[in-house]
C-alpha positions in Angstrom: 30.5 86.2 33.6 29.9 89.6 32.0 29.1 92.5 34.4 27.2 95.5 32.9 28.2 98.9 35.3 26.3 102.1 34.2 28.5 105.2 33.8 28.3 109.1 34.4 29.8 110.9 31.7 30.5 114.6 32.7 31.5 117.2 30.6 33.7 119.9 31.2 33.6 123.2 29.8 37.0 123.0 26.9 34.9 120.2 25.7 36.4 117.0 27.3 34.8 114.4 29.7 35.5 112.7 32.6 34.2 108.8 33.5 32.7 107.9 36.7 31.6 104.8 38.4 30.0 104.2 41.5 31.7 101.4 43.4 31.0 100.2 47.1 33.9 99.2 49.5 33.2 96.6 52.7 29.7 97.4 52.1 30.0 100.2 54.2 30.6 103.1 52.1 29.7 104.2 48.3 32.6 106.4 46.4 32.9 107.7 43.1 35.8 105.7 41.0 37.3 107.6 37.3 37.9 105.2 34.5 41.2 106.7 33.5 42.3 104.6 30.0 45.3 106.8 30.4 46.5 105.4 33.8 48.7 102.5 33.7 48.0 101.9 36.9 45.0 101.6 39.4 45.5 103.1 42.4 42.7 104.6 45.4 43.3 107.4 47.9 45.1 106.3 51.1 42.7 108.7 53.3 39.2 107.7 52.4 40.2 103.6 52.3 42.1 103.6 55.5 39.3 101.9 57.5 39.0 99.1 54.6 42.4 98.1 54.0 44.4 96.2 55.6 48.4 94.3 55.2 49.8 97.7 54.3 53.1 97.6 52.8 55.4 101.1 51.5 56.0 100.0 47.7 59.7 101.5 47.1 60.0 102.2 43.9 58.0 105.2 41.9 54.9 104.5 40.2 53.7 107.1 37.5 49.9 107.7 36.6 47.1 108.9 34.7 47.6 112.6 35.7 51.3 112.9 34.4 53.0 113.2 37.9 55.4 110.7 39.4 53.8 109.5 42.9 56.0 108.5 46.1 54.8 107.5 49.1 52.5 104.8 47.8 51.5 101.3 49.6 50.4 98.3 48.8 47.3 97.3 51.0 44.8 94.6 50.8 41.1 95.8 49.9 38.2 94.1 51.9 35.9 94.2 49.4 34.9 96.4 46.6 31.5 96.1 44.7 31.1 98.0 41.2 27.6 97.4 40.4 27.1 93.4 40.6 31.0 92.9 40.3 32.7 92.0 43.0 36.3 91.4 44.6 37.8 90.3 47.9 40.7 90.8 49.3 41.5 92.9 46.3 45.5 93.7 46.2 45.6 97.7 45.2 47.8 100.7 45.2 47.0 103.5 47.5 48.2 106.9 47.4 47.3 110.9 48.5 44.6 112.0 46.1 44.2 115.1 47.9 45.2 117.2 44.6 43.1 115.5 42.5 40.1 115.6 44.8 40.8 119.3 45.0 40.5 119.6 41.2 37.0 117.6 41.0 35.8 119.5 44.0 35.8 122.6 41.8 34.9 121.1 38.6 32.5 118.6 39.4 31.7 119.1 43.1 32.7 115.3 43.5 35.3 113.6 45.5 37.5 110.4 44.0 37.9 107.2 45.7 40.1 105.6 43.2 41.5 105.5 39.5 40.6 102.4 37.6 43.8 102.4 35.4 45.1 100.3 32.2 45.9 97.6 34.3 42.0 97.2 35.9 40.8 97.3 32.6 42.7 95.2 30.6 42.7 92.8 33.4 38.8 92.1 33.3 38.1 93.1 29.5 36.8 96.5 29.9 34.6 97.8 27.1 33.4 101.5 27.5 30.0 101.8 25.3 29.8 105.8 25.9 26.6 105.7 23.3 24.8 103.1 26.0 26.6 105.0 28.8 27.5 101.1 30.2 30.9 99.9 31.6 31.5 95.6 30.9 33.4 93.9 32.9 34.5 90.1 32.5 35.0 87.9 35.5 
């Protein structure tokens, strides 16, 4: 099934842009999620999903990302649920981690705050395509 996710596309000032998606998690709370092509890895911030996840688990080794930094203290959690527009997943095994620097970044910039990084592995996962003409995100499920 093909899911059709609209996308806000915000410019910054040296001329790049930055991807954002709306997602929902537990149906309780809405967030702001980056579509980061240069993450190899999807991960969410540990502070603002701690109410949603649960099986916590420290992951030992190092994971890099999207931001070029090499990231300790990450866990592997279970996700209730998280909805990005009509897509949906349960019990959704993530990555979570402090995104307290990059928040602090956005809350300059963009005045927004992060939830999570979809990263290469999200996307190539459920056959992202980014139409930035149509502003529309597709996901297959």
């Amino acid at each position: 099934m093909e899911y059709n996710i609209p996308i806000e596309i915000f410019s910054t000032a040296d001329s790049g842009c930055h991807l954002f998606i709306k997602a929902n998690f537990s149906n309780k709370e809405n967030g702001l999620l980056i579509i980061d092509t240069g993450a190899n890895k999807t991960v969410f911030d540990k502070n603002l999903l701690a109410n949603y996840t649960q099986s916590k688990e420290k992951i030992n080794e190092e994971i890099s990302s999207g931001i070029n930094a090499s990231i300790e203290n990450s866990y592997r959690a279970k996700l209730d649920s998280i909805k990005i527009g009509g897509f949906e997943l349960v019990n959704y095994e993530i990555i979570l981690i402090s995104l307290k620097h990059l928040n602090n970044i956005y809350e300059k910039i963009a005045k927004k705050k992060i939830w999570g990084l979809l990263g290469g592995d999200f996307l190539l996962h459920y056959e992202a395509n980014i139409n930035y003409k149509t502003k529309i995100l597709t996901l297959e499920k």
